[in-house]
N, C-alpha and C positions, 0 to 999 in steps of 0.2 A: 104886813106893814114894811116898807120898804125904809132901811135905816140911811141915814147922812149919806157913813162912807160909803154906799152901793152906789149912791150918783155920782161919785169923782170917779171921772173917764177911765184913768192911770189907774184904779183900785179896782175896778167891775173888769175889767179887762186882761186883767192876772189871777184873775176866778177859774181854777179847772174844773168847775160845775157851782152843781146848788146842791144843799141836802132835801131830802125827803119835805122838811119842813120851809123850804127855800130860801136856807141861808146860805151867802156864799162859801164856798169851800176853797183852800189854800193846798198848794203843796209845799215841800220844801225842798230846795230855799227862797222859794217865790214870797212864802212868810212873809220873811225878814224885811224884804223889799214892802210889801206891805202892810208893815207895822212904821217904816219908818215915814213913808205917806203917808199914813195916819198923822203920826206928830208933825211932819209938814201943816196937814190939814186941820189942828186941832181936835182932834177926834181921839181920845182917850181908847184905850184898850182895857175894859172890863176882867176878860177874862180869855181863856184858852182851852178849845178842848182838841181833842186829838182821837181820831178814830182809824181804825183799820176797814177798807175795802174790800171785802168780800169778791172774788172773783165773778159774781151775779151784780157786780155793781150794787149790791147792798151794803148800809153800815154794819158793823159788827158792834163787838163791847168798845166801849168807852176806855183806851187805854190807860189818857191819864188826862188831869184836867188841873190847871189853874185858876186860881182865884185871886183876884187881889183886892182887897177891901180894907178901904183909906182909912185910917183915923178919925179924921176929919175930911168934909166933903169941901169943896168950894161953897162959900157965900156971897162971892162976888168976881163980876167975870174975870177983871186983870187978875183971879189965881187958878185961873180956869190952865193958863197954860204951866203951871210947876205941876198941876194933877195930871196934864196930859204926861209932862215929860218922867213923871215919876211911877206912873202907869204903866206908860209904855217901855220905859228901858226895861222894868220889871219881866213887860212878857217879852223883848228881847233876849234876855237873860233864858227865858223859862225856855225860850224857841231854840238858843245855841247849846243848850243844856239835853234837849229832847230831839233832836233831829232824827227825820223817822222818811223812808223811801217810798218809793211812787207810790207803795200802796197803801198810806195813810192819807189823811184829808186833816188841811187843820181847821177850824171854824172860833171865826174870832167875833166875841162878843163886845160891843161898840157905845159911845155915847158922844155925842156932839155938845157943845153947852148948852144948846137950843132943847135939843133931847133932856137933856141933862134938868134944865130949868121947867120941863113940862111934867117928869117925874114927879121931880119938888113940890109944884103944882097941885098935884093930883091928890100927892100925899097929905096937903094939907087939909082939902076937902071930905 
C-alpha cells in the first residue's frame, strides 16, 4: 500500500531506496529535510526506526527506534495540524539526537488525516 507522503514529488525523490518490505528509506540529513515536508504537507510522523546497511545491501538489527504516541488523537480535522506539528518536531528532535552515516537507513512511519480518518474508520467496525 502505497502511503500519502510517497506521492509528494520533493518526498519520493529524497528516498535513497526502499526496504525489503517497500518503504521508503531516508539518509541523513536528507531526514530532516523530509520530516519537515511532511509538516509542510500535513503528514504526521508516527514514528522512526533506524537500521544499519549491511555491506550485501541487507538490513541488519534495528538500532533504535521511536515511537511517539499522542495522548489524545485528533477528533477533528482543524487539530489535525497541532498533531502533525507536535509529532513531527518530536521526530525532528529524535533525528538531531541520533544522526547516524551512510550506512544507516532511516524509515519513517506516516499518517495523512485522510489515513488517519480511515484507521478510525476501520477501528470502529
Amino acid at each position: 500500500m502505497t502511503n500519502d507522503f510517497e506521492t509528494i514529488p520533493s518526498i519520493a525523490s529524497m528516498a535513497s531506496g526502499r526496504t525489503v518490505g517497500g518503504e521508503l528509506a531516508f539518509t541523513f540529513p536528507e531526514v530532516s529535510e523530509v520530516i519537515r515536508l511532511c509538516t509542510m504537507n500535513e503528514i504526521a510522523i508516527l514514528g522512526v526506526e533506524i537500521f544499519e546497511v549491511r555491506a550485501d545491501g541487507y538490513f541488519t538489527k534495528n538500532l533504535s527506534v521511536y515511537d511517539q504516541h499522542m495522548k489524545s488523537n485528533p477528533e477533528e480535522k482543524h487539530q489535525w495540524t497541532g498533531y502533525v506539528g507536535e509529532n513531527n518536531a518530536l521526530a525532528e528532535e529524535f533525528i538531531r539526537l541520533n544522526p547516524k552515516g551512510d550506512d544507516h537507513i532511516y524509515v519513517l512511519t506516516t499518517s495523512s488525516w485522510r489515513e488517519f480518518c480511515k484507521v478510525q474508520e476501520m477501528r470502529q467496525k
